[in-house]
C-alpha positions in Angstrom: -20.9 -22.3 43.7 -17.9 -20.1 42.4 -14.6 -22.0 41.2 -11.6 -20.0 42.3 -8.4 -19.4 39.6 -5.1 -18.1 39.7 -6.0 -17.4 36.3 -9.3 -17.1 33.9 -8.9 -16.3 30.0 -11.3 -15.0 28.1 -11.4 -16.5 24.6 -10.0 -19.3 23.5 -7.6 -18.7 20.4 -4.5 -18.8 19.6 -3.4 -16.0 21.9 -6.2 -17.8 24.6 -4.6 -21.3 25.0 -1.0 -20.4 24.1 -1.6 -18.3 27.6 -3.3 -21.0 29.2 -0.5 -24.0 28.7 2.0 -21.8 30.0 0.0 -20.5 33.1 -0.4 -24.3 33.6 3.1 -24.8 33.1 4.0 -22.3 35.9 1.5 -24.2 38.4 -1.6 -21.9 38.2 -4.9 -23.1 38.5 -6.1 -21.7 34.9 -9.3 -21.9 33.1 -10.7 -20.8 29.6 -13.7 -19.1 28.9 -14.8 -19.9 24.8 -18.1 -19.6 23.3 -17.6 -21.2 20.4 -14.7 -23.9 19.5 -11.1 -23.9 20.8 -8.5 -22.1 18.3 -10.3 -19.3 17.7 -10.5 -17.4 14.5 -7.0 -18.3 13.4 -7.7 -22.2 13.5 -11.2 -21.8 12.5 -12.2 -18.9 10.1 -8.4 -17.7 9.4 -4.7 -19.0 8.8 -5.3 -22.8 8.8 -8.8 -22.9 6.7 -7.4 -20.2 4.1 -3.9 -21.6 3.8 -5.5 -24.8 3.4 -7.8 -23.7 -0.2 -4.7 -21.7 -1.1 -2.6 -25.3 -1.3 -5.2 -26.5 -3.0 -5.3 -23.5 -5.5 -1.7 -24.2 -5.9 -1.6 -27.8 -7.0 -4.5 -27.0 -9.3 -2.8 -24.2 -10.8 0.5 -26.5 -11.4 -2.0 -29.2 -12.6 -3.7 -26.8 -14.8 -1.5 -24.7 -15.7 2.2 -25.9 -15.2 3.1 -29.3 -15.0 3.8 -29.2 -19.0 6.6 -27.9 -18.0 8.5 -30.1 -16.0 7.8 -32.9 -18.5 4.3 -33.8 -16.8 1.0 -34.1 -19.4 -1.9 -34.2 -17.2 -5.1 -34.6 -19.7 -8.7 -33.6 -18.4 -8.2 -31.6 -15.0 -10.8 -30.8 -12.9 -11.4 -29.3 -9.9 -14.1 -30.7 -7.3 -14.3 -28.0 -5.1 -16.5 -30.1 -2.2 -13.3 -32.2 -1.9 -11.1 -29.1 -1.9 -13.5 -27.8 1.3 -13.4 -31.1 3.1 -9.8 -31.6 3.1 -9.6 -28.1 4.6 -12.2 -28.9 7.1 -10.6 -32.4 7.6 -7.0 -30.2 8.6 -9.3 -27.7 11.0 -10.9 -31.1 13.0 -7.2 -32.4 13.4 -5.9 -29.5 14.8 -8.9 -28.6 16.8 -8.6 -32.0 18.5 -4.9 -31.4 19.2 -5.6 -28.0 21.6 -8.6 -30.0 23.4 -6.0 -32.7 24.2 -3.2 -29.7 25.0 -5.8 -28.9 27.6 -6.5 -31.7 29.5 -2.5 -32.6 29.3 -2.2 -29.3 31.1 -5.4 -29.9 33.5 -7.0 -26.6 32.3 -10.6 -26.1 32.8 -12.3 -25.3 29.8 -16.2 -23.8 30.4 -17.9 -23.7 27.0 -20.1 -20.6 27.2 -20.0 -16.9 26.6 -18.0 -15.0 29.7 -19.2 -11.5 31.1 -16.5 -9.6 33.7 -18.7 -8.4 36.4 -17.8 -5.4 38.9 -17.4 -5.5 42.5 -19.8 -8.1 44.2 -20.3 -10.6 47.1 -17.8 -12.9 44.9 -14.6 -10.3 44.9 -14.1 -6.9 46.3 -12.7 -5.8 42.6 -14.0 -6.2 39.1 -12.8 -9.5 37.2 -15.2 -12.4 38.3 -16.2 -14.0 35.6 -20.1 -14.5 34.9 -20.3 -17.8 31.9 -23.9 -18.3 30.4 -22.9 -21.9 29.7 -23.6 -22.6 25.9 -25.5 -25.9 27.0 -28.2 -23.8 28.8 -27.4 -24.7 32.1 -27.0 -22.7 35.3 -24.8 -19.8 35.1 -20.6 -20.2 36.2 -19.0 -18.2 38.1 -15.3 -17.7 37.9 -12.8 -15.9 40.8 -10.0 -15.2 38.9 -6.7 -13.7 40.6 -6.1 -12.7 37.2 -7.9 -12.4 33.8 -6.2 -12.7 30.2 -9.1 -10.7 27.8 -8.2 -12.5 24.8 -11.8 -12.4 22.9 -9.7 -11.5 19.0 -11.6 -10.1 16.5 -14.1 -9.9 13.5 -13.9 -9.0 10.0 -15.0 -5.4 9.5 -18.0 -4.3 7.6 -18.4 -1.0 5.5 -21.0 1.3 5.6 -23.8 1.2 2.8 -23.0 -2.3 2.1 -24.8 -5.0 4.0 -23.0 -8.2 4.5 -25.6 -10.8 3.6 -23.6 -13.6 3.4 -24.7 -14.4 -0.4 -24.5 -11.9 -2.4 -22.2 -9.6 -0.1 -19.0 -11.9 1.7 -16.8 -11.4 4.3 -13.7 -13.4 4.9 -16.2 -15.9 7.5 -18.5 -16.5 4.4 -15.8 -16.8 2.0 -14.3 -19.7 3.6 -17.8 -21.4 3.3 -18.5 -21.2 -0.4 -20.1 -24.6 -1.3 -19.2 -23.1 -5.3 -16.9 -20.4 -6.8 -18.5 -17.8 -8.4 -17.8 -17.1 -11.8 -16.6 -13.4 -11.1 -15.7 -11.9 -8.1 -14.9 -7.9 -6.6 -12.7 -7.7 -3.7 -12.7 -4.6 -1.7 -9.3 -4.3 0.1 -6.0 -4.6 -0.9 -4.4 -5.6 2.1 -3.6 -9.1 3.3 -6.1 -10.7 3.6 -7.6 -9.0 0.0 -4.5 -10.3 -1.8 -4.5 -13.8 -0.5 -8.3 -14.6 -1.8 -7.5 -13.1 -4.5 -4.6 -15.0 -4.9 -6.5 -18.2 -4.0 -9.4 -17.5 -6.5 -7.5 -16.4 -9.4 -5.6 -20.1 -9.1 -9.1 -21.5 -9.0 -10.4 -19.9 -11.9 -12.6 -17.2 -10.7 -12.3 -13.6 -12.9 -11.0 -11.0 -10.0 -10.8 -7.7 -9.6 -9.3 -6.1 -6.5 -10.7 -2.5 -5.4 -8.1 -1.2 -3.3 -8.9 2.6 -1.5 -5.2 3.7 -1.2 -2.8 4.3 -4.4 -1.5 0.2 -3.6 -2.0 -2.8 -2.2 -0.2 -4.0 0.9 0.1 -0.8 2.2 2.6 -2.1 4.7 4.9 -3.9 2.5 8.4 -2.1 0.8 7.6 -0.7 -2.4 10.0 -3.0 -4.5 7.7 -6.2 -3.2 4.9 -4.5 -4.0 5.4 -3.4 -7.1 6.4 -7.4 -7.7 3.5 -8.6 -6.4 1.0 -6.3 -8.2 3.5 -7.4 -11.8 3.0 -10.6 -11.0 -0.9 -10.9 -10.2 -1.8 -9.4 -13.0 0.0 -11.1 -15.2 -2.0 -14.0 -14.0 -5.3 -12.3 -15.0 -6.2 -10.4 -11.7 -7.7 -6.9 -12.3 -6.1 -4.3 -9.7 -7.6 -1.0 -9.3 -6.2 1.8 -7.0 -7.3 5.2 -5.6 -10.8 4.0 -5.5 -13.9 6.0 -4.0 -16.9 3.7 -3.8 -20.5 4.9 -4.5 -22.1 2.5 -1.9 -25.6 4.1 -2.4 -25.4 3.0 -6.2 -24.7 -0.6 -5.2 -27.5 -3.2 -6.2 -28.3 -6.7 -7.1 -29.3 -7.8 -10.4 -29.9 -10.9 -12.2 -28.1 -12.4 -9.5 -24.6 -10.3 -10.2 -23.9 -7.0 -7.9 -23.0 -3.9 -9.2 -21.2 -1.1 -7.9 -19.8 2.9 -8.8 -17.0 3.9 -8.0 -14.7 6.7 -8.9 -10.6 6.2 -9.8 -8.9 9.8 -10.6 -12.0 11.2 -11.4 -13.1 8.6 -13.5 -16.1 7.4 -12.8 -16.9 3.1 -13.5 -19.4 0.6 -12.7 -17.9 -2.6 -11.3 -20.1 -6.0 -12.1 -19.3 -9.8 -10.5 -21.2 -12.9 -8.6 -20.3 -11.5 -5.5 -18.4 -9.0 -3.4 -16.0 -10.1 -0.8 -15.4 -7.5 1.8 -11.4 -7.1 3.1 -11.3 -3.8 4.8 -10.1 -5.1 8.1 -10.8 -6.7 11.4 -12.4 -5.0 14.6 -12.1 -5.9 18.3 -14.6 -8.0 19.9 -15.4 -5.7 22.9 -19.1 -5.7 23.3 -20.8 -7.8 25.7 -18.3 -9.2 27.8 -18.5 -6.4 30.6 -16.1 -3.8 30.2 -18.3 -1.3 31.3 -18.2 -3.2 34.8 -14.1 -2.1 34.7 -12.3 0.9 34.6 -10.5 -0.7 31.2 -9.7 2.0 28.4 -10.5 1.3 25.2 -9.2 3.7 22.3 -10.4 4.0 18.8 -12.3 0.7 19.3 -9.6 -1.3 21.3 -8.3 -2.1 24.7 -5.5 0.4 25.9 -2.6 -1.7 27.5 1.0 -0.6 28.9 3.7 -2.8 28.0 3.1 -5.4 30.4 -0.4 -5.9 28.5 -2.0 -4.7 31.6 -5.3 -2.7 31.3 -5.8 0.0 33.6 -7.0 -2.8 36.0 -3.6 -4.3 36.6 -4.9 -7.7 37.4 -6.7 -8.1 34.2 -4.7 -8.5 31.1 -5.3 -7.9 27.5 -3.8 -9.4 24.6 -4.5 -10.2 20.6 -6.3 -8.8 18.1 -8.4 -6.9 21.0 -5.5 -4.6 21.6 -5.1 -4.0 18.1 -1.6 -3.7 16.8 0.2 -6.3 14.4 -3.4 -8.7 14.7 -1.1 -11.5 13.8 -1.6 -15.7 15.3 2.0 -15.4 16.4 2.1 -12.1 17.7 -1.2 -12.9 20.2 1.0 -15.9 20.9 4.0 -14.2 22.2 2.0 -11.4 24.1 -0.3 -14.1 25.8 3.5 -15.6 26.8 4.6 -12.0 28.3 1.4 -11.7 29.9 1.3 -15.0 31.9 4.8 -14.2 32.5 4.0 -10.8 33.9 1.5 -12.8 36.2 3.8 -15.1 37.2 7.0 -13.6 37.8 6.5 -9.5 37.6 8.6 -9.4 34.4 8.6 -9.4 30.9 9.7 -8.1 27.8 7.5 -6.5 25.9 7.4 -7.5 21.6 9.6 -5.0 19.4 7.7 -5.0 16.5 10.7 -4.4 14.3 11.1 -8.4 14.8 8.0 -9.4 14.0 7.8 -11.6 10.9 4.9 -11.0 8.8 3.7 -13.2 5.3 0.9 -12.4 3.0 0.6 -16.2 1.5 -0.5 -15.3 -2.0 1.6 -16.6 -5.2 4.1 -15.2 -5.1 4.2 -15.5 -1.3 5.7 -12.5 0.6 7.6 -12.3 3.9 9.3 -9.4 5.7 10.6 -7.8 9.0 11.7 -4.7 9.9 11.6 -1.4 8.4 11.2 -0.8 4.9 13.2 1.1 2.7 11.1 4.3 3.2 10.3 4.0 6.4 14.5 3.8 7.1 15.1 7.2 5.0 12.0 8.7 6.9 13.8 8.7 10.1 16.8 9.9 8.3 19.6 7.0 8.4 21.6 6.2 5.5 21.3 2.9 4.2 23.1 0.1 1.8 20.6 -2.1 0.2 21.4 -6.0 -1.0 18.8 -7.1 -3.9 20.0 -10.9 -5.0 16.8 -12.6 -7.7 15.6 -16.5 -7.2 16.0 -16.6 -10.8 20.1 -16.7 -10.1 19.2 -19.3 -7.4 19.4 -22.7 -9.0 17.3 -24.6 -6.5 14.4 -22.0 -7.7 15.6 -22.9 -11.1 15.1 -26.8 -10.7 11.3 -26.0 -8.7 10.2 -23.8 -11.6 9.5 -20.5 -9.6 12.0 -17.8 -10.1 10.3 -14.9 -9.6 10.9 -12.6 -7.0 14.0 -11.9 -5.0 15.3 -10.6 -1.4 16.2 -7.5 -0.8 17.9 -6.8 2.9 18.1 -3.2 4.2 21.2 -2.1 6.7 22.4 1.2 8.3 24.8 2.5 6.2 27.2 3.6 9.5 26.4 0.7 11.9 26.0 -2.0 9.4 22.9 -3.7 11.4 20.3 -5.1 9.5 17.1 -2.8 9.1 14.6 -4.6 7.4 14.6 -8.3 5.1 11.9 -7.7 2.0 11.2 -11.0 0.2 9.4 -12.1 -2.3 9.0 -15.1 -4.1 8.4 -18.9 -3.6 9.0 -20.0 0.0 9.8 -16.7 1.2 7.0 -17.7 4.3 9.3 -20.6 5.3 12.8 -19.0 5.0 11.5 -15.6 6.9 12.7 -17.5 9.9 16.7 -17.2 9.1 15.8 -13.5 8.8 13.6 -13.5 12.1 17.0 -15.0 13.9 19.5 -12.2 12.3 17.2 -9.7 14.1 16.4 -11.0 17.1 20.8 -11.8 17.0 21.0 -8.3 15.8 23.1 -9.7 13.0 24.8 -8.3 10.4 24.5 -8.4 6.5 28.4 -9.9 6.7 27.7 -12.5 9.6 24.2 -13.8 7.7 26.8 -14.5 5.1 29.0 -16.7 7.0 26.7 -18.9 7.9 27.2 -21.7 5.5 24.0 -22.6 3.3 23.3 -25.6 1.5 23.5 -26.1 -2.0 21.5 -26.0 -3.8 18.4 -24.6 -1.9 16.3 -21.7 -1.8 17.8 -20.3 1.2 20.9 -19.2 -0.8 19.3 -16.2 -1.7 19.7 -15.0 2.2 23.5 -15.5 1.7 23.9 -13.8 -1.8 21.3 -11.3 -0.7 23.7 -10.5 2.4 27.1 -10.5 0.3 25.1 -7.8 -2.1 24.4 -5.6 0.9 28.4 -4.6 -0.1 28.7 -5.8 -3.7 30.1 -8.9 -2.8 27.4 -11.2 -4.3 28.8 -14.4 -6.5 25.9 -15.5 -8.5 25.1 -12.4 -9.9 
C-alpha cells in the first residue's frame, strides 16, 4: 500500500534531516529515505570521524612533542592507535543516536532502504514517487511525495590508472578505517581534505608527502594563508610537492610499498610509501536513484538547480553535495532550510556564498570568508588590507601557539569588509565573529568597537580590524 507525504527526502545526511526537522516543524507529513545510517557522510565518513583522529593527533603531538614547554615532563609516550579509533567511533554512535531521537521527536518516518524516483504511474500522474527496496529484504515501499528533497551527497573521487583497493591504494572512506598507520604515506591532493590527513598523520608520526597537481595547495585559500600553512607543515616534516604530472601507468606494488612517477618542471621522480591516499575530490551520487525517470538536468556530473534549489521538476528539490557547489555540512544545512522553506511558504533566500565560512582543520587550522585578496583586485576594486599576528596576542602567548595571523580585506571606497583570511590556532572557532560582520555587512571600524575580552584569542579580530586603517595598538 503507498504512504502519502507532504514531503519525502532522499538521503539522510546532514543536508537530509536538517530538511526533514524543519518540514516537521512546519506541519508536513515528512519522511526519509537512507540506505545506510542516519548523518550521512559528514557524521560518518567525514567532519566528525576526521576531526575526531585530528584531536587525537593533537594531544599526542603536545604530549610528544610540546608539553616540555609549559613546564610538563611526560616520560614514555605512546600512542595506541585502537583507543584513538574507538574514541572516534564512540563520538560517531553518540551523535548518530541523537538524529535517530531528532526524528522520532519530530514524528518523521524514517524507511531504511535504498530509494528509486519513478516516472508517471498508477501512484501519481508526475514523476517523484518514491520506489524503497527496503534494506531488510522486505517488500518494496512506496512513497507519494507532494514534494521530494534529492539529498543523496557524495563520494570520494577516484583517478584514472589507479585502482582504489582499499589496502594498498586509500580513499578518505578507507583512511578513516586504518586498524595501523603506515610508516610512510603519499597523498594525492592538496586541497582540504589532502591537507587535513596530512596534517593528522604528520602529528601521529607517519613520513608524508603531499603530491599536489596545481602550483599550491588550497587552491581556494588567499595566498598569504597559504604560503603560512605550506611554512608551517613543513617545518613539521611534511614533504610538499607542486606542479605534479603523475605517470599512473608506472604505478606498482612492491614488497608491500607503492611506487609511483611523476614529473615536477620537467623533472622526472619516483615517489615510494606504505600506501597512497587519494584526495582529488568528491563526486555526486546520481546513479541509481531514477533520474532518468525525470526531466532533472544534471551538468558536468551534478544536479542543475535555480535558486530556489528546484530541479527542472519544480516539485522535486535538490540540495548538498549533489548540486555541487561549496560541498560543505553547513552549506547542505542551510540549502535543505531554503528548500523546505521554498515548499512551505514560496520564498526563500538563496546562500551568497561570499558568507559562507569555510575551515580546513589542519595545524595550523585555517578559516576564511569572502573574497581573497586576488580575487578582490580581479574584479578591479581598490582595497585596504588589516594583517594583526597571534604572536602580539597574549592569550596565544600564554596557550603556546603563535603562529599565524588574520588578515581582513575591505573596499578601499566603501569601507565594507571583503574577505576575513585567518590562520592560526582557533581560527575554526572565532570564524564565527567574522561570519556575523558579513552577514551585518560590518565594517573594519564597527568590528572594532565591539569590545573583546582580555586576554583571548579573539583580540586578533579587533587589532586585525584597527590595522585595516593603521590604527592597530599591539603592534
Amino acid at each position: 500500500m503507498a504512504q502519502n507525504y507532504d514531503v519525502v527526502i532522499l538521503g539522510g545526511g546532514t543536508g537530509g534531516y536538517v530538511a526533514a526537522i524543519r518540514a516537521a516543524q512546519l506541519g508536513l507529513k515528512t519522511a526519509i529515505v537512507e540506505r545506510e545510517r542516519l548523518g550521512g557522510t559528514c557524521l560518518h565518513k567525514g567532519c566528525i570521524p576526521s576531526k575526531a583522529l585530528l584531536r587525537s593527533a593533537e594531544v599526542y603531538r603536545m604530549a610528544n612533542k610540546t608539553a616540555s614547554e609549559y613546564g610538563v615532563t611526560i616520560e614514555g609516550v605512546t600512542l595506541q592507535f585502537d583507543k584513538v579509533q574507538a574514541r572516534k567511533q564512540a563520538i560517531v554512535e553518540q551523535l548518530s543516536q541523537g538524529v535517530n531521537a531528532l526524528m522520532k521527536k519530530g514524528k518523521i518516518d524514517v524507511y531504511h532502504g535504498t530509494g528509486r524516483i519513478l516516472g508517471p504511474s498508477i501512484f501519481s500522474p508526475m514523476p517523484g514517487t518514491i520506489s524503497v527496496e527496503m534494506a531488510n529484504g522486505t517488500e518494496n515501499e512506496m512513497l507519494v511525495p507532494t514534494n521530494v528533497v534529492i539529498a543523496t551527497g557524495s563520494k570520494p573521487r577516484g583517478m584514472a590508472g589507479l585502482t582504489v583497493d582499499g589496502q594498498y591504494v586509500l580513499n578518505s572512506d578507507h583512511a578513516l578505517e586504518l586498524a595501523q598507520l603506515p610508516a610512510s604515506l603519499l597523498i594525492v591532493g592538496g586541497g582540504v581534505i589532502g591537507i587535513e590527513w596530512a596534517s593528522m598523520l604528520c602529528d601521529f608520526g607517519v613520513d608524508v608527502t603531499i603530491l599536489e597537481y596545481g602550483p599550491t595547495i588550497l587552491p581556494a585559500e588567499d595566498a598569504d594563508i597559504v604560503k603560512e600553512v605550506t611554512k608551517q607543515l613543513e617545518k613539521r616534516g611534511v614533504r610538499i610537492v607542486t606542479n605534479v604530472r603523475l605517470d599512473t601507468n608506472t604505478f606498482k606494488i612492491e614488497n608491500d610499498n607503492v611506487f609511483i612517477s611523476a614529473n615536477m618542471d620537467e623533472q622526472d621522480e619516483i615517489f615510494e610509501a606504505e600506501k597512497l591516499l587519494l584526495c582529488v575530490g568528491r563526486e555526486a551520487n546520481t546513479q541509481g536513484i531514477g533520474l532518468e525517470n525525470t526531466e532533472i538536468e544534471v551538468v558536468n556530473g551534478f544536479i542543475n538547480v535555480n535558486d530556489c534549489y528546484q530541479t527542472k521538476e519544480a516539485h522535486m528539490y535538490a540540495i548538498g553535495d549533489v548540486i555541487g557547489g561549496l560541498q560543505l555540512a553547513h552549506v547542505a544545512s542551510h540549502e535543505g532550510l531554503s528548500a523546505i522553506e521554498h515548499i512551505a511558504t514560496g520564498k526563500t533566500e538563496a546562500i551568497d556564498v561570499l558568507k559562507v565560512p569555510k575551515c580546513v582543520y589542519s595545524y595550523p587550522e585555517v578559516a576564511s570568508i569572502g573574497l581573497t585578496e586576488k580575487a578582490a583586485k580581479a574584479q578591479g576594486l581598490s582595497l585596504k588590507i588589516g594583517k594583526f599576528p597571534f604572536k602580539a596576542i597574549g592569550k596565544a602567548l600564554v596557550n603556546g601557539e603563535t603562529e599565524g595571523f588574520v588578515k581582513i580585506i575591505a573596499d578601499q571606497k566603501t569601507d565594507d569588509i571583503l574577505g576575513i583570511h585567518m590562520v592560526g590556532p582557533h581560527v575554526t572557532d572565532l570564524i564565527g565573529e567574522a561570519s556575523l560582520a558579513k552577514v551585518l555587512d560590518a565594517t573594519p571600524w564597527e568590528m572594532s568597537q565591539a569590545i573583546h575580552p582580555h586576554p583571548s584569542l579573539n583580540e586578533v579580530l579587533a587589532e586585525s580590524a584597527l590595522a585595516v586603517d593603521a590604527r592597530a595598538i599591539h603592534f
